[in-house]
C-alpha positions in Angstrom: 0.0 0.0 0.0 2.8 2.8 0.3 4.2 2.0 -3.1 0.5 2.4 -4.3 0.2 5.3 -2.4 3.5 6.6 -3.4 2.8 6.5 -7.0 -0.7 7.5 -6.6 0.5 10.9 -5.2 3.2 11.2 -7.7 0.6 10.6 -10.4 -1.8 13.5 -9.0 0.8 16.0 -8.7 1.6 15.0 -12.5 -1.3 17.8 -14.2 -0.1 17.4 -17.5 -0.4 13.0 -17.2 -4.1 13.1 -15.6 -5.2 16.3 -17.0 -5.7 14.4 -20.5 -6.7 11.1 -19.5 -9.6 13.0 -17.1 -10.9 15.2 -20.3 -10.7 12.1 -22.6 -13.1 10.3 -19.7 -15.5 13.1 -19.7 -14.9 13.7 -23.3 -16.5 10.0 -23.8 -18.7 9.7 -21.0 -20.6 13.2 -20.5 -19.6 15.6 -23.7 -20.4 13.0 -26.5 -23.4 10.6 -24.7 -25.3 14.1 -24.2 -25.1 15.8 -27.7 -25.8 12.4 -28.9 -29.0 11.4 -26.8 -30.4 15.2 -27.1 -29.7 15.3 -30.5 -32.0 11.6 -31.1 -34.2 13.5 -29.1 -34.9 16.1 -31.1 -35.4 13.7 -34.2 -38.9 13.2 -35.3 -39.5 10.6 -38.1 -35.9 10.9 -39.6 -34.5 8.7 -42.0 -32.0 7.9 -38.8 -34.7 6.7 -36.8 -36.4 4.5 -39.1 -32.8 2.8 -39.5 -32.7 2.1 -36.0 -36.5 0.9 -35.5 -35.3 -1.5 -38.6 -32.2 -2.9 -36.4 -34.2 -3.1 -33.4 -36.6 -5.3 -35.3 -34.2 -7.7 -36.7 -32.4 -8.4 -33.1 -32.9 -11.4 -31.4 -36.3 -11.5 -29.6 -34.9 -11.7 -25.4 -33.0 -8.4 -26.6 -36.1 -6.6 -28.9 -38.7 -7.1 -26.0 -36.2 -5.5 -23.5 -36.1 -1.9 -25.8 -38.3 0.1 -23.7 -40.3 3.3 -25.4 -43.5 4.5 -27.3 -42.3 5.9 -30.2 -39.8 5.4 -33.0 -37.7 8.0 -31.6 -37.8 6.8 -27.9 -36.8 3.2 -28.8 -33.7 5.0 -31.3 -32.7 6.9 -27.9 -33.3 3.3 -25.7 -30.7 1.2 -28.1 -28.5 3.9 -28.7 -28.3 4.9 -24.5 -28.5 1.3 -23.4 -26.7 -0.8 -26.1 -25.0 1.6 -29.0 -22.8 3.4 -25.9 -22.1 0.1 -23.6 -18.5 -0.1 -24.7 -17.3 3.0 -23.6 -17.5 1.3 -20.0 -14.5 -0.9 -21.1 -12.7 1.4 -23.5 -12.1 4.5 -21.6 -11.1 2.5 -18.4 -8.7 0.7 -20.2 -6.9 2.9 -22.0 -6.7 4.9 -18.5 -5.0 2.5 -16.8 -3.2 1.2 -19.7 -1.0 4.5 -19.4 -0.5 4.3 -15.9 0.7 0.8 -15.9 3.1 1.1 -19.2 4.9 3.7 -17.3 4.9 2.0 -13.7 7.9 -0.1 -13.7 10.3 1.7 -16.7 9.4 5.3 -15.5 11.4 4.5 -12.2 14.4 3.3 -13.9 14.0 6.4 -16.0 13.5 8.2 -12.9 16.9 6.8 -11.5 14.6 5.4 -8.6 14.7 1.8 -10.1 17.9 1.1 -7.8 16.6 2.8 -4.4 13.5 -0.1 -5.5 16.0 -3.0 -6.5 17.9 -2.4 -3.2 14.6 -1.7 -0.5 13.5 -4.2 2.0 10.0 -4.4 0.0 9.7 -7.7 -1.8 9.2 -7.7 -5.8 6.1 -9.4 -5.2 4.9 -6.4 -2.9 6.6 -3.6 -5.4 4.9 -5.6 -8.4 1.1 -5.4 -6.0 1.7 -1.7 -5.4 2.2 -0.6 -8.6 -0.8 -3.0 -10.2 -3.1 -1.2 -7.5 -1.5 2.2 -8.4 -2.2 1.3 -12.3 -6.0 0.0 -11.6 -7.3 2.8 -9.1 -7.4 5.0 -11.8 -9.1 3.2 -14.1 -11.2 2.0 -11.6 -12.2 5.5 -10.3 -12.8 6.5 -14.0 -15.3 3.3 -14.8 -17.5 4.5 -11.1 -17.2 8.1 -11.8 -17.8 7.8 -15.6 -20.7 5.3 -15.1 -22.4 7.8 -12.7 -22.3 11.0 -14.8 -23.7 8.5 -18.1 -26.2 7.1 -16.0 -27.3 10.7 -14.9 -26.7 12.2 -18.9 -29.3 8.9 -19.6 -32.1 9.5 -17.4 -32.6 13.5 -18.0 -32.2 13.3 -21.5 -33.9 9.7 -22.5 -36.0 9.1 -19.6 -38.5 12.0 -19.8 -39.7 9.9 -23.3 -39.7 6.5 -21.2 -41.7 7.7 -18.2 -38.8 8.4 -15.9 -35.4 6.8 -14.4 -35.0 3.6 -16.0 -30.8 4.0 -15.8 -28.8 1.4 -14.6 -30.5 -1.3 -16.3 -29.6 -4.6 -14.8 -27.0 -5.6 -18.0 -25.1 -2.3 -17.4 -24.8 -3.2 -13.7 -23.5 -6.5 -14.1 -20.9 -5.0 -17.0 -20.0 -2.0 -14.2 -19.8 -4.2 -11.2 -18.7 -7.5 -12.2 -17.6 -8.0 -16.0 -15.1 -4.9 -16.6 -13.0 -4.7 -13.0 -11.2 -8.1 -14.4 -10.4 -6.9 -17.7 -8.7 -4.5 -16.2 -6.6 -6.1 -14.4 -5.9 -9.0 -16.8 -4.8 -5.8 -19.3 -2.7 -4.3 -16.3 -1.3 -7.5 -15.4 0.2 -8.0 -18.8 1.1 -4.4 -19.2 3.1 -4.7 -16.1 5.3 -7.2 -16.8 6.1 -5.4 -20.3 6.8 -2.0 -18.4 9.6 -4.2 -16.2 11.4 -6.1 -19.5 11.4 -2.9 -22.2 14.1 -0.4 -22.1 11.9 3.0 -22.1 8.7 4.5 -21.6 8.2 5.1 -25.2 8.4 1.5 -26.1 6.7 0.3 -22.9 3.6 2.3 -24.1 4.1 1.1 -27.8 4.2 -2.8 -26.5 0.7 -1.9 -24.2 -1.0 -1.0 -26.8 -0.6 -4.4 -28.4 -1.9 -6.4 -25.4 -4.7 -3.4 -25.0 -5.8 -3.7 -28.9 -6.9 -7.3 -28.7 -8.6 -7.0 -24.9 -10.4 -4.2 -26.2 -12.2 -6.3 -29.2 -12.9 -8.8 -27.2 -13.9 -6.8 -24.5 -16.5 -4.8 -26.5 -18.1 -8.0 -28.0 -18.3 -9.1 -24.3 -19.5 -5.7 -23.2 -22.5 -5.5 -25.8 -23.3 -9.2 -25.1 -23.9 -9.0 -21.5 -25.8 -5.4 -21.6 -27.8 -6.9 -24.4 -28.9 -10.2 -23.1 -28.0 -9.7 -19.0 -28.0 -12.9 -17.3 -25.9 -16.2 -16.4 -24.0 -15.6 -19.3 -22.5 -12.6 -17.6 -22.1 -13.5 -14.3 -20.4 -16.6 -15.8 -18.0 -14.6 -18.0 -17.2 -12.0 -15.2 -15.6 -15.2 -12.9 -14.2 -16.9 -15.7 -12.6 -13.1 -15.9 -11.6 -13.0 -12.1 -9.6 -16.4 -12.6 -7.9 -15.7 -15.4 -6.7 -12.2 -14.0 -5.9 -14.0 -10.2 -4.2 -16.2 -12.2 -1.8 -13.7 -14.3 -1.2 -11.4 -11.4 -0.2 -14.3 -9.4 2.3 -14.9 -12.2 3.1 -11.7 -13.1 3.9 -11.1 -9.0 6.6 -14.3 -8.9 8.3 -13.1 -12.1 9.4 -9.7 -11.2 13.1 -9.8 -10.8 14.9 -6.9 -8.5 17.4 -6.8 -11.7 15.0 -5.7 -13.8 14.3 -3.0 -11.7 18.4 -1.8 -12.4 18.0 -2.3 -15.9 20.4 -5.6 -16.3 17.8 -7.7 -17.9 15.5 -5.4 -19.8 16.8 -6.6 -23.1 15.2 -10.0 -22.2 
């Protein structure tokens, strides 16, 4: 917990890291959800509307039944709120504590801190557990914080045409709760082990986004799948999930050498 706390402090006082990543959050969860939704809104028998009627009709039945709404334009503003937008709860998160993590274990050889580390009574294990929690809090606060301001952007501007508060439905609260924390971490757990075996903080961000790219895809097929047909399914997938990412951090923990902290075997 202090290397988590150390690095967490360092990260705050670092404007110009989490001044970005906190506008690219609100960027994709407030800015772009609301001009969106009110813009649907506004739409009265558009040629936009009638396409999304037509792919609400050809969806699977479990998923067809659950689009709430009235009108043409209040079921366009249900699919695109409720399904359309669902991987932004992965995708943002991510990419949040993707640049966290890249940066956690090369940034302090970089620092010239890598050595003070090498050389500390901590264990690897424990510096390798710090800096994964330093990496996911982020992340983690962004999915929470995110999720709340979308779920308030959802009910004032689609939920007057639906009769009121109908945000968090119960697929979004499984994809929140359950499904996306151990994405996260499975992403961060690789991430981390890239940052300690890469020689700067250029490449270590290069080599993330290639373990990020593919999580992603797979991530926002799983995203849309659970918010779309909410379920066993999902609770399933989310502790297949937790496994897998107990299972890598586990790993990931025992592999962290102090020599890679100096430097010496980052060409490995």
């Amino acid at each position: 917990m202090a290397m988590a706390g150390a690095d967490l402090r360092r990260l705050f006082k670092s404007k110009d890291y989490w001044i970005p990543l906190m506008l690219m959050a609100g960027l994709f969860f407030v800015v772009i959800p609301f001009f969106s939704l009110s813009m649907i809104g506004s739409l009265e028998n558009t040629q936009f509307v009638d396409q999304v009627t037509q792919i609400v009709g050809q969806l699977p039945d479990s998923v067809s039944r659950a689009v709430a709404g009235e009108t043409p334009t209040a079921r366009a503003s249900y699919v695109v709120a409720v399904f359309l937008l669902a991987p932004i709860a992965i995708i943002v998160p991510l990419t949040i504590s993707a640049a966290v993590g890249s940066n956690a274990i090369v940034g302090e050889r970089e620092r010239g801190t890598g050595e003070f580390l090498a050389h500390s009574p901590l264990k690897t294990s424990e510096i390798y557990l710090g800096k994964l929690i330093a990496s996911l809090v982020p992340g983690y606060l962004a999915t929470f914080v995110g999720f709340s301001l979308y779920a308030v952007i959802v009910n004032l501007t689609v939920g007057p045409s639906l009769g009121g508060w109908f945000f968090p439905t119960r697929g979004w609260l499984i994809l929140i709760v359950w499904v996306i924390p151990p994405f996260i971490a499975i992403a961060l757990s690789l991430i981390l082990r890239l940052s300690a075996r890469v020689r700067s903080a250029a490449a270590a961000q290069q080599a993330s986004s290639l373990v990020t790219l593919p999580i992603i895809i797979v991530s926002y097929a799983v995203a849309a799948g659970v918010v779309a047909s909410p379920g066993a399914s999902g609770l399933w997938i989310g502790a297949v999930a937790w496994v897998v990412a107990g299972l890598l951090i586990a790993r990931g923990a025992s592999t962290l050498k102090r020599d890679r902290l100096l430097g010496v075997a980052s060409e490995t």
